[in-house]
C-alpha positions in Angstrom: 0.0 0.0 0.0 1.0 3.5 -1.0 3.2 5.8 1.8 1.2 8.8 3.2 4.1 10.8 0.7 3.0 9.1 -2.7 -1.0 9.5 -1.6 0.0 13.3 -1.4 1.7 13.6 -4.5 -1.1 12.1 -6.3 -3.3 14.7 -4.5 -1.5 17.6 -5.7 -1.6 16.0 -9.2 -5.1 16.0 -8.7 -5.6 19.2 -7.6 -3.3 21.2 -10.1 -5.9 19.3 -12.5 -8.6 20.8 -10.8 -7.6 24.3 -11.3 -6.6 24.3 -14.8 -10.3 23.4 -15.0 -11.1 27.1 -14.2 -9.2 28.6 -17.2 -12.2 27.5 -19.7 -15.3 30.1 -18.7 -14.5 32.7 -20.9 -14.3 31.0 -24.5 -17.1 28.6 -22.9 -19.3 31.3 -22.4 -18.7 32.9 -26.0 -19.0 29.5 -27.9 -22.1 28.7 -26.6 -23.4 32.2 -28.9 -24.0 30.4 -31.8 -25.7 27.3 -30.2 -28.7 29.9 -29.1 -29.4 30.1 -33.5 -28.9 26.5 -33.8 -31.2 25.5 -31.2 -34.3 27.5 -33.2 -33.4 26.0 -36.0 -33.5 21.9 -34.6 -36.0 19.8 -35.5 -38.2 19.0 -32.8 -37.7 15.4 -33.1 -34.6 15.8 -31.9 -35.8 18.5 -28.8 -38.0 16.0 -28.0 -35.2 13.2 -27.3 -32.5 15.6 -25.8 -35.5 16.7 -23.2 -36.1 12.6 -22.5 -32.2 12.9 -21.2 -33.7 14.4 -17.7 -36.0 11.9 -17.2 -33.4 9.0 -17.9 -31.1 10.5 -15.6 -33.7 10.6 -12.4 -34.5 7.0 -13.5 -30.6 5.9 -13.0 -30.4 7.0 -9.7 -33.7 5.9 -8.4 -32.9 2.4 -9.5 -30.1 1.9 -11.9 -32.4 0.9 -14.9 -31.3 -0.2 -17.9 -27.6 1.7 -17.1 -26.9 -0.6 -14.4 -23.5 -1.9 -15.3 -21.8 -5.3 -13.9 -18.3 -5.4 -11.9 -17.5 -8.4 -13.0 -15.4 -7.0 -15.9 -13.8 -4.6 -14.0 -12.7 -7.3 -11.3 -11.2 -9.4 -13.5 -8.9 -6.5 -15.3 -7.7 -5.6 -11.9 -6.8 -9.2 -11.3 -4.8 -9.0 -14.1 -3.2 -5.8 -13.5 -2.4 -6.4 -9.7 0.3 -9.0 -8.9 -0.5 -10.3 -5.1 -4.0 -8.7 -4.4 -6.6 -10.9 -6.2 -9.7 -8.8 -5.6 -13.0 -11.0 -5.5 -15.9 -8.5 -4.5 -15.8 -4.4 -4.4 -15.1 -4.4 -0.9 -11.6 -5.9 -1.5 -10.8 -2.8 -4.2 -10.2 -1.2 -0.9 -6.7 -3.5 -0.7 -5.2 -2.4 -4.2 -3.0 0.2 -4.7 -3.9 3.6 -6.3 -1.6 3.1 -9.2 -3.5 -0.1 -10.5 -6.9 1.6 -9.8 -5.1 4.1 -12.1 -4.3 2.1 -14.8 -7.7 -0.2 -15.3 -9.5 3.1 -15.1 -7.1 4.7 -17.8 -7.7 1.6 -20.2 -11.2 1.9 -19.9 -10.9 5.4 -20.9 -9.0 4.7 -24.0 -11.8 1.8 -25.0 -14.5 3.7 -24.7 -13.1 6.7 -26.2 -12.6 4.3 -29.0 -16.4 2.9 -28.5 -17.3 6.1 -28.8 -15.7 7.4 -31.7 -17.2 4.2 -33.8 -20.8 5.0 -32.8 -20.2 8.9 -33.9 -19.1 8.0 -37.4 -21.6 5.4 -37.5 -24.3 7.9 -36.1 -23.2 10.6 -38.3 -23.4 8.5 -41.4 -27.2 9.0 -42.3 -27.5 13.0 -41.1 -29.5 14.6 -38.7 -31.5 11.5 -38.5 -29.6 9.0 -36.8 -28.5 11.7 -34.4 -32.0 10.5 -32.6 -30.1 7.1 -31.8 -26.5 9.2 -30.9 -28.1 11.1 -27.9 -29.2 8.0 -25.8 -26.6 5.9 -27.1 -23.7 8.3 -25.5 -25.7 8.9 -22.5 -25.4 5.2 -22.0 -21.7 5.0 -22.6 -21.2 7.8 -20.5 -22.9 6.3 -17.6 -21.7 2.8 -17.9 -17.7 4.2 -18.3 -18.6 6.5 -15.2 -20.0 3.1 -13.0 -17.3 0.9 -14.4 -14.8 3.8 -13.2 -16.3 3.4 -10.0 -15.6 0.1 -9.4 -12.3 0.2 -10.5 -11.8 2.5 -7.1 -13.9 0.5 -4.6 -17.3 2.5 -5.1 -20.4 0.1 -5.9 -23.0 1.5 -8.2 -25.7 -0.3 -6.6 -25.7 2.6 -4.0 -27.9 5.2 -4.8 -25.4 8.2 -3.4 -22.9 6.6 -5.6 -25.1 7.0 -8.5 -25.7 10.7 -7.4 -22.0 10.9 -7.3 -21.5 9.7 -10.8 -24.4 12.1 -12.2 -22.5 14.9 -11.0 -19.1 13.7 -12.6 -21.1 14.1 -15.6 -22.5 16.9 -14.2 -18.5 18.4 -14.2 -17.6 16.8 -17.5 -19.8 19.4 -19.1 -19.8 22.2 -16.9 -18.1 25.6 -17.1 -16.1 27.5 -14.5 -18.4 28.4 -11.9 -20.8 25.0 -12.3 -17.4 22.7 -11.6 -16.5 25.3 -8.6 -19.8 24.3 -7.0 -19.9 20.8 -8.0 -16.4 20.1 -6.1 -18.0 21.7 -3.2 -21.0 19.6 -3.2 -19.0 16.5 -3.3 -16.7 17.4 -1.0 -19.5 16.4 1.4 -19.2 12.6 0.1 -16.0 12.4 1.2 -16.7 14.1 4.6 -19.3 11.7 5.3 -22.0 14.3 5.5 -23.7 13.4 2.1 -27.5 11.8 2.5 -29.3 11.4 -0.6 -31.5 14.7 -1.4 -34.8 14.7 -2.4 -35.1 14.0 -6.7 -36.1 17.7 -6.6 -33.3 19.1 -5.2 -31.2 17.3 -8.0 -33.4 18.6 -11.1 -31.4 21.8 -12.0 -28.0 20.1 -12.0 -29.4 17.9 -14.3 -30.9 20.5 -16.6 -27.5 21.9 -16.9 -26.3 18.2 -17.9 -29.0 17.8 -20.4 -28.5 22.1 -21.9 -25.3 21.0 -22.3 -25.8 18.2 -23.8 -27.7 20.1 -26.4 -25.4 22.7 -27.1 -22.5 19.7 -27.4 -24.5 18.7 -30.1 -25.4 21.7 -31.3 -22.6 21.4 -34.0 -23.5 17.8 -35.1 -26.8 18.8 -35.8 -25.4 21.6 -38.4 -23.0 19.1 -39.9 -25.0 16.5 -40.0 -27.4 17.9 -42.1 -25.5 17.2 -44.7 -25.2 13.2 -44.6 -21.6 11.8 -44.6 -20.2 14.6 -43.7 -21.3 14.3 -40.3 -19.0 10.8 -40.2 -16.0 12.7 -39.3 -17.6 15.4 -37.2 -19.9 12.8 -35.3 -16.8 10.4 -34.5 -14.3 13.6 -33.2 -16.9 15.4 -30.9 -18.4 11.5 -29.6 -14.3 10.6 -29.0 -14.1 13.7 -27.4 -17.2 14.1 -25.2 -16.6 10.6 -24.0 -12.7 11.7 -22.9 -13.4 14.3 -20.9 -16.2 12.4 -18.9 -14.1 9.4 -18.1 -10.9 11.7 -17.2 -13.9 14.1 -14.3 -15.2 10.6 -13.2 -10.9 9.0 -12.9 -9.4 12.1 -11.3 -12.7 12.7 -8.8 -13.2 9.1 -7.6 -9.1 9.1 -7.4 -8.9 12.0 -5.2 -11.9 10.2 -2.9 -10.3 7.2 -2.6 -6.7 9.2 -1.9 -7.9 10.9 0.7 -10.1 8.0 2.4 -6.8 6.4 2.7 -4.7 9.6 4.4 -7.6 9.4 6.7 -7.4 5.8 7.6 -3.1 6.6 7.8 -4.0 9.3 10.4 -6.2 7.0 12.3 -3.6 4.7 13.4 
């Protein structure tokens, strides 16, 4: 197990990440201009499915739903990654160091950025119209990389707070400055041990702002896309993308939970 010295270094890692996720409001706030036109100008097909978003998201962390993923998977590649520690069942994640939690979660980000990059250009192949199967479809990836992430640090996904928790990495995947400011303060709480679930209308706005952003991600896919083929290349880069930067919010804020669960636990003794 890691020294309280190599936790801390991985903290301030962590933490210089954090900031340099403040440096993004201004030319957030600017591109989101044209968005505002494209918006009037989408068919309300598609409205109609990037509103369903919300309503999929409270139904994930009532119950899991169809989103529920298995750790089975994500067992076995830390078995194969860890040399001594053969974990079995969640609760024995808690024995393996922070470096292999690292790497399994770093692999899956790199499949599922690839996953995700295959269902753009497949998406974008047929225009604006397949884009009605893109928006669930990367919601799904998004969650299931986000729970499998989970796992790979100890968390279990069957827990309703954890499932909170992983909305609000998504939350902070797609947030600008002042959203991810007050999303690191909320879940600070988790790792104080002062978080209780909150009533599902407490939670609504947060998700709104998923869901807005969400539309305005896609905003450019549905102007390139109405031109069939061409969206191939466009759907695959912003899908690749989009799916990046929600696996490295949920790797570096799970990370610096189970860091500091660990100084804790160091201080205890």
């Amino acid at each position: 197990m890691e020294n309280r010295e190599t936790l801390q270094e991985m903290l301030k890692e962590i933490e210089e990440w954090e900031k340099d996720q403040k440096g993004l409001w201004f030319w957030e706030r600017f591109s989101r201009i044209p968005f505002k036109i494209i918006d009037k100008l989408t068919p309300a097909f598609i409205q109609k499915k990037i509103g369903s978003l919300l309503d999929e998201l409270g139904s994930f962390v009532q119950s899991g739903g169809k989103y529920l993923t298995s750790e089975k998977g994500v067992l076995k590649r830390l078995r194969e990654q860890n040399n001594g520690i053969n974990p079995e069942t969640i609760e024995d994640i808690d024995k393996v160091p922070v470096a292999v939690m690292n790497a399994v979660s770093e692999s899956i980000q790199k499949n599922r950025g690839n996953m995700a990059t295959v269902q753009g250009a497949t998406t974008g192949f047929g225009g604006v119209f397949t884009l009605a199967v893109d928006i669930p479809a990367l919601l799904g990836l998004s969650l299931k990389t986000l729970q499998d992430i989970a796992v790979c640090y100890g968390y279990d996904p069957n827990d309703k707070k954890e499932r909170a928790f992983i909305v609000k990495c998504l939350q902070f995947s797609s947030a600008d400055v002042v959203g991810k400011k007050a999303i690191l303060e909320d879940l600070a709480l988790y790792r104080n041990g002062e978080y209780e679930y909150a009533a599902m209308a407490s939670q609504l706005q947060g998700w709104r702002e998923v869901v807005y952003t969400y539309r305005d991600n896609f905003g450019w896919k549905k102007l390139f896309q109405l031109v069939p083929i061409a969206g191939v290349f466009f759907g695959a880069f912003i899908n690749k993308s989009m799916m990046q930067d929600v696996a490295e919010a949920g790797i570096m804020l799970y990370q610096k939970r189970r860091i500091l669960e660990r100084m804790n636990k160091k201080d205890e003794l």
